[in-house]
matplotlib code that plots the C-alpha trace (Angstrom):
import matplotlib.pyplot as plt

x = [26.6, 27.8, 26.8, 25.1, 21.4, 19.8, 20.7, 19.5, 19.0, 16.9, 13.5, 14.5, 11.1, 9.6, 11.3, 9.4, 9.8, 13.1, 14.4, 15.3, 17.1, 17.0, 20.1, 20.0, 23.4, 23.2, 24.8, 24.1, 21.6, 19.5, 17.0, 14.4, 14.2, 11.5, 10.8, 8.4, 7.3, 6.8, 7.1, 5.3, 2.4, 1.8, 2.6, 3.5, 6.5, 7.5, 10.3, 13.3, 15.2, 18.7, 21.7, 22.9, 25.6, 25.5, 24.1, 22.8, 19.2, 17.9, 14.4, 14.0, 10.8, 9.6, 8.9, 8.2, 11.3, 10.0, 9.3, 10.5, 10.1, 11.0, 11.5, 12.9, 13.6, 12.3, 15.1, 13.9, 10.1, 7.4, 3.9, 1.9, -1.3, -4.6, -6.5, -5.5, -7.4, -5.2, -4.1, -3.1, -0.5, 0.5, 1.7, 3.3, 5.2, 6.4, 7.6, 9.4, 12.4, 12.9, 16.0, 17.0, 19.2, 23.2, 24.2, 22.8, 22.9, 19.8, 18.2, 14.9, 12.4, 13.7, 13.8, 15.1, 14.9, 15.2, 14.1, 14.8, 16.9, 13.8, 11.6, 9.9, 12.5, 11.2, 11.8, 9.2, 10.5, 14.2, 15.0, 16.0, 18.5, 17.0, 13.6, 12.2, 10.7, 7.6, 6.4, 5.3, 3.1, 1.7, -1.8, -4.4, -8.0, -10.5, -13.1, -16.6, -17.3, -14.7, -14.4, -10.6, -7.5, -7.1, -3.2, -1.9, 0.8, 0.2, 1.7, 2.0, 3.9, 7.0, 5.7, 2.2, 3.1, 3.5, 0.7, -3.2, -4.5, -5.9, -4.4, -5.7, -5.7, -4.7, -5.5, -3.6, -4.2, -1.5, 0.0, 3.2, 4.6, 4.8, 8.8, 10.2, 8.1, 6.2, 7.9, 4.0, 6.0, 9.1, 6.5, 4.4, 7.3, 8.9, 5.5, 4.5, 8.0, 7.7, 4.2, 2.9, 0.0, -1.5, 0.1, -1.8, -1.8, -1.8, -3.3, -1.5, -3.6, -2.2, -3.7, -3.4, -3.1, -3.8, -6.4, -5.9, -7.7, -10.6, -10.4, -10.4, -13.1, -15.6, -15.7, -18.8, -18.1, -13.9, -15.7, -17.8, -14.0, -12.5, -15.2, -17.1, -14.0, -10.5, -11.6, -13.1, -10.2, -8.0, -10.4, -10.0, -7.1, -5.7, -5.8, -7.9, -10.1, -13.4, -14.4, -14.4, -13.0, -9.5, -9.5, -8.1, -8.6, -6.2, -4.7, -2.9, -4.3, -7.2, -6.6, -7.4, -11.0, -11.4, -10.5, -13.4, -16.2, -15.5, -15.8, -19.3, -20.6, -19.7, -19.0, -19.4, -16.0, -14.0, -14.4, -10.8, -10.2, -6.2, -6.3, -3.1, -3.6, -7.2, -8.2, -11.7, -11.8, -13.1, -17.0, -18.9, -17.7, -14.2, -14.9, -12.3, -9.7, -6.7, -7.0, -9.2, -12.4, -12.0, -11.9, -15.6, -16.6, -18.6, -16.0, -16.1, -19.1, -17.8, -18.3, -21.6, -22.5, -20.8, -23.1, -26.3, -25.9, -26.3, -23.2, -21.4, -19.0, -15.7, -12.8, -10.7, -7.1, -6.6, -3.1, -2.4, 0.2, 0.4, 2.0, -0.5, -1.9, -0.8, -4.1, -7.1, -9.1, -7.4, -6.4, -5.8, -9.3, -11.1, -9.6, -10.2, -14.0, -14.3, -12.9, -15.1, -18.6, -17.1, -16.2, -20.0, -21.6, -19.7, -17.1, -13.5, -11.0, -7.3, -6.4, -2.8, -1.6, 2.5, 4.4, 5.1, 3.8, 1.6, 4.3, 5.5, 8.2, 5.7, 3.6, 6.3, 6.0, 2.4, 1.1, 2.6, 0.8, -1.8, -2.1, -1.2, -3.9, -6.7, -5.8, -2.7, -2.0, -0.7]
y = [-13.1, -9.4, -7.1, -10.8, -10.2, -13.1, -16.9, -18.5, -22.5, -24.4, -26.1, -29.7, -30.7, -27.8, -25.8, -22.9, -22.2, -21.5, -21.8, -17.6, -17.7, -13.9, -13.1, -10.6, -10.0, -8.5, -7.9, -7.9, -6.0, -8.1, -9.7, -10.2, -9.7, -9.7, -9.4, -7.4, -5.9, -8.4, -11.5, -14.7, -13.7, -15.1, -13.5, -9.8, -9.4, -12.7, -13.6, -14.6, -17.6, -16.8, -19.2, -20.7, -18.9, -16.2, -12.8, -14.0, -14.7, -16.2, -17.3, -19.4, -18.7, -20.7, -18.0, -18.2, -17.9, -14.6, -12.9, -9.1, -7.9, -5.0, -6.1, -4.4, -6.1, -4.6, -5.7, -5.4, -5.4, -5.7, -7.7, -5.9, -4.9, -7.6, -6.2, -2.7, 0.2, 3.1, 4.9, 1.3, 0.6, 4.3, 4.0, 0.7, 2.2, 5.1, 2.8, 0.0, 1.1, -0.5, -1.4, -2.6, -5.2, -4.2, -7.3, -6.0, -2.4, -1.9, 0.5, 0.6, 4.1, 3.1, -0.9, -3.2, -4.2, -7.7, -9.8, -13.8, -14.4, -15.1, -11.7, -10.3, -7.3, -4.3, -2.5, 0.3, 2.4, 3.7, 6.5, 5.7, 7.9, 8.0, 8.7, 12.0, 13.1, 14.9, 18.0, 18.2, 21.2, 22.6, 23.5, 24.1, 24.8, 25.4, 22.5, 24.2, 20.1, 20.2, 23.7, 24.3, 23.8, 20.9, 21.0, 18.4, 18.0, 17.5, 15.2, 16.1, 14.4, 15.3, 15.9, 17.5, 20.2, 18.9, 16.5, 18.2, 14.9, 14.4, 12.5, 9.8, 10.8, 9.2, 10.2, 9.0, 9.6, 10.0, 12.5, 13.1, 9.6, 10.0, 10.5, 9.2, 6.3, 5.8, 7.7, 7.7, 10.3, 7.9, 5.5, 6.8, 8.6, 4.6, 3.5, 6.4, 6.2, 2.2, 2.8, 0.5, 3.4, 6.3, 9.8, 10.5, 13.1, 12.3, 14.7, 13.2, 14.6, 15.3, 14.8, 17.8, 18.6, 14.1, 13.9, 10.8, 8.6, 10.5, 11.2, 7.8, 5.4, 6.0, 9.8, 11.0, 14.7, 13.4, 12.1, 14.8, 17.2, 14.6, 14.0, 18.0, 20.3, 18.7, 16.9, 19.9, 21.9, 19.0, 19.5, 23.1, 23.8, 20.0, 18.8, 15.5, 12.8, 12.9, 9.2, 7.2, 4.1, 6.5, 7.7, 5.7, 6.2, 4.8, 3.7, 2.0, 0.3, 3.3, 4.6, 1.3, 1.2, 5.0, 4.4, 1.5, 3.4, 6.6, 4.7, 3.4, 6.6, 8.3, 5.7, 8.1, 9.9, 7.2, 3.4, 2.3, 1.4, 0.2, -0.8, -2.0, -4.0, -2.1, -2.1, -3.6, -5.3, -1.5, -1.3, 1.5, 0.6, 1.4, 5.2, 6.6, 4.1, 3.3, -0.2, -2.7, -3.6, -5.6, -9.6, -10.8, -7.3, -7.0, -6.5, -5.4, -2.9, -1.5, -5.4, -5.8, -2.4, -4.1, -6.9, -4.6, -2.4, -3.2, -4.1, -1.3, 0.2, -0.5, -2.1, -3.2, -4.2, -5.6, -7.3, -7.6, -9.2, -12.7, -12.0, -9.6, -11.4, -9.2, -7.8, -9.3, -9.3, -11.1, -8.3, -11.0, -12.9, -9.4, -9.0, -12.1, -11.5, -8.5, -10.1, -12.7, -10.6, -8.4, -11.7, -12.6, -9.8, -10.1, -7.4, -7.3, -7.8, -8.7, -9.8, -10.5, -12.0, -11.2, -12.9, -9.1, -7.4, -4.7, -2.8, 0.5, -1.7, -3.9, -1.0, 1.1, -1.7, -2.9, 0.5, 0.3, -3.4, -2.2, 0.7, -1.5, -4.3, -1.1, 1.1, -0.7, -0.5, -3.2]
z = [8.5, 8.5, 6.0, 4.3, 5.8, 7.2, 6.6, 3.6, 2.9, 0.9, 1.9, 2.1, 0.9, -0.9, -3.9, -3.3, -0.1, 1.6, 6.0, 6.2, 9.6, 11.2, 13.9, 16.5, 18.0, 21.6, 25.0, 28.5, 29.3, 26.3, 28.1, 25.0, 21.3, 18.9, 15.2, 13.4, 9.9, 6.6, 8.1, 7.9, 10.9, 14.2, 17.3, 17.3, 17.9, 17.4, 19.9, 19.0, 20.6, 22.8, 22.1, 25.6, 27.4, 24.4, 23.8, 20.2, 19.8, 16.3, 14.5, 11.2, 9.3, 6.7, 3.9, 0.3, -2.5, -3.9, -0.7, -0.5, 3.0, 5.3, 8.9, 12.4, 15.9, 19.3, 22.1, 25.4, 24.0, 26.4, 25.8, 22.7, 23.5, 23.5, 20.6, 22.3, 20.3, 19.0, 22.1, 23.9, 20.4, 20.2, 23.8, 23.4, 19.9, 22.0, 24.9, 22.8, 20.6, 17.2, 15.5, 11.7, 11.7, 12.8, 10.6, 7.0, 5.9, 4.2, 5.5, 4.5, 7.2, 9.8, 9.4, 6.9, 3.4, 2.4, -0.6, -1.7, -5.2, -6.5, -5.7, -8.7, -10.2, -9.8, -13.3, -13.2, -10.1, -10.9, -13.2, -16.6, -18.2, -21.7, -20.4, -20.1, -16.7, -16.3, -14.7, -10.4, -9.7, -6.6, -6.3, -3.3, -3.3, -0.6, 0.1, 0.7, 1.5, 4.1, 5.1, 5.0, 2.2, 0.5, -1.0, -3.9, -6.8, -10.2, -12.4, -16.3, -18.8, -20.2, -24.0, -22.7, -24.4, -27.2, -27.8, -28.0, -27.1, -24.0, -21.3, -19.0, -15.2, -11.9, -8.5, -6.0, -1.9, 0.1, -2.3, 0.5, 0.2, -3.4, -4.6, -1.2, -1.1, -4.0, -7.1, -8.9, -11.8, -12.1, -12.5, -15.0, -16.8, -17.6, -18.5, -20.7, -22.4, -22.9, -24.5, -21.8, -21.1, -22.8, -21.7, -18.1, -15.7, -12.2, -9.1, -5.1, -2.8, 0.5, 3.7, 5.8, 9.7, 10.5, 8.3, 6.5, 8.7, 8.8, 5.1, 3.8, 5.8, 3.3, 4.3, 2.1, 2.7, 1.2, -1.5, -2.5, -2.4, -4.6, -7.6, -7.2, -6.8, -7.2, -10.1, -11.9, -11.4, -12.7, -15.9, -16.1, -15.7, -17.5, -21.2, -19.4, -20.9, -19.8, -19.8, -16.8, -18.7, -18.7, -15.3, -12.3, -8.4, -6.6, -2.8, -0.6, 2.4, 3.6, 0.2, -1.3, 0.5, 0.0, -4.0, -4.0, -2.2, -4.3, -7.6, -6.2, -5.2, -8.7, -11.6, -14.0, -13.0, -12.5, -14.3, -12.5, -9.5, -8.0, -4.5, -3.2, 0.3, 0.8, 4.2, 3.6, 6.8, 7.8, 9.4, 10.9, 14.2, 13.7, 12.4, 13.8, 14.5, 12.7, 13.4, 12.3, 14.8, 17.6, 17.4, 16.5, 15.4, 12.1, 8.9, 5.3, 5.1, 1.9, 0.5, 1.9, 0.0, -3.6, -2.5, -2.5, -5.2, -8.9, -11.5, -11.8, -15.1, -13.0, -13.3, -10.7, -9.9, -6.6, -4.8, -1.1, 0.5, 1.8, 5.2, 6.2, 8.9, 12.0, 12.7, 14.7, 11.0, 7.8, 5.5, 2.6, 3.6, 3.4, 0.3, -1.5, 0.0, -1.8, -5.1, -5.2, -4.0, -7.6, -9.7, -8.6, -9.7, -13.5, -12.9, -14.9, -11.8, -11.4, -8.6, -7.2, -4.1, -3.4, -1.3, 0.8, 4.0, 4.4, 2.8, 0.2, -0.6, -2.7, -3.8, -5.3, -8.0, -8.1, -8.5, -11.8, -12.7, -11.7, -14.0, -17.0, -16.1, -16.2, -19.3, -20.1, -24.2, -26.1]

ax = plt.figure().add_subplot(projection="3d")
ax.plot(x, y, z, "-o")
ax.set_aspect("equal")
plt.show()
């Protein structure tokens, strides 16, 4: 199995599923090891099983065909935490090492990438040589909303200066994972050059000093930053269409619930929304956590505020990943919630489940379905 990646066999009674058999190799002083990240969820981390008189542990997981995962194992792990808050899993993260797998270089922040034959190809994310790239610039303003310096990059075209037309825009949170994680301009540059969308200028906005928790659970002081100040300097000082049917907010996880509540608050700036495994599981009790409420704790306020409020002009692109089942609430159930509460109340959604984990791996990609199902052309 070196330098092959886990074992791969056929479901004996199910085509689209395959037996993905993951092998730890370890020594002596391996008492334990566990497996963690993308996987089909149950325990976490779930353990892996030793061979007799060996120092080789193994688990087979029953995964789907087109799964494209990142995983890591934790030798030596101790018990995770019981529905542990934020300072219980911080201090079990610092205490319990994790390790990508020595038997398949793939290196993927600090775990490992995998995917099945049959994986979706990615065709939006790498750098084609015939395609022109675009422009990154720095910018900063100070939020009179926030009271301190709110720093982005800004995405423009490769023939903006060319073309007087205006250009549709994209604001993306999380602007420091863009390029290493999310390449958003490779992205766009591929799509604009394909003719898939219209020529769009895109603001990632950072999070500054640990502020992204606080910044996206449905922060209204955020919100007022994003639509009253970064948006009219994107206008001022950007050839930018004006119309919310052309302008897309858009997140990952946090970012997906921020993207949904700002569209609600101010649907008259933005008539997109692209949430990409959106944490909607999020309530008022869980403020100023990082992870979802404690078991039997009221979820999905952001919902029950789409439930209240009248139809709104939005359109919505929604995936999450089917293995993201590691938390105490059902990131896919919350999801699927919100999409039917929208499909409900009569509004245009797409909605995609991928067989992923809560995961960039997946998003690097979906970001750009996404942005074809809201202002795709042709």
């Amino acid at each position: 199995m070196a330098k092959h990646g886990p074992l791969v066999e056929a479901h004996s009674r199910d085509k689209k599923q395959s037996l993905v058999t993951f092998v730890y190799k370890g020594n002596r002083k391996t008492k334990r090891v566990g497996i963690g990240g993308g996987i089909p969820i149950g325990t976490f981390p779930k353990p892996l099983t030793r061979l007799p008189r060996t120092h080789t542990s193994y688990r087979t997981e029953e995964v789907p065909s087109d799964s494209r995962i990142s995983y890591c194992y934790y030798p030596n792990y101790t018990p995770a935490p019981d529905r542990g808050g934020a300072d219980e899993w911080a201090k079990w993260l610092r205490k319990n090492s994790v390790k990508p797998d020595p038997l398949y270089d793939n290196p993927y922040l600090g775990m490992t990438a995998f995917e099945l034959p049959g994986a979706p190809k990615q065709i939006w994310v790498k750098k084609r040589s015939r395609v022109r790239s675009g422009e990154i610039t720095q910018g900063e303003i100070h939020s009179r909303f926030q009271h301190r310096k709110r720093t982005f990059r800004v995405y423009t075209p490769a023939l903006y200066n060319q073309d007087e037309s205006e250009c549709d825009v994209v604001v993306m949170f999380d602007g420091g994972v863009v390029d290493t994680l999310i390449p958003l301009p490779t992205v766009l540059d591929n799509l604009i050059a394909a003719g898939r969308i219209r020529p769009t200028i895109a603001m990632m906005i950072n999070h500054d000093h640990g502020s992204r928790i606080s910044d996206l659970v449905c922060n209204e002081s955020f919100a007022k930053s994003v639509v009253l100040e970064l948006i009219p300097w994107l206008r001022k000082n950007h050839r930018v269409s004006l119309k919310p049917e052309r302008s897309v907010i858009c997140g990952q996880s946090l970012g997906g619930l921020m993207a949904a509540f700002i569209a609600m608050r101010y649907p008259q700036v933005f008539g997109n929304v692209l949430s990409q495994s959106g944490s909607f599981w999020y309530s008022k009790e869980c403020r100023s956590m990082p992870l979802p409420p404690p078991f039997g704790a009221p979820t999905g306020w952001l919902t029950s505020e789409y439930v209240r409020s009248e139809r709104l002009p939005i359109k919505f692109y929604l995936d999450v990943g089917r293995f993201e089942q590691a938390i105490d609430t059902h990131q896919v159930v919350e999801n699927r919630r919100l999409r039917d509460v929208l499909l409900a109340k009569g509004y245009d959604v797409t909605y995609v489940e991928t067989s992923t984990g809560h995961d960039y791996l997946a998003w690097r990609e979906t970001v750009a379905d996404g942005l074809i199902a809201l202002v795709g052309q042709g």
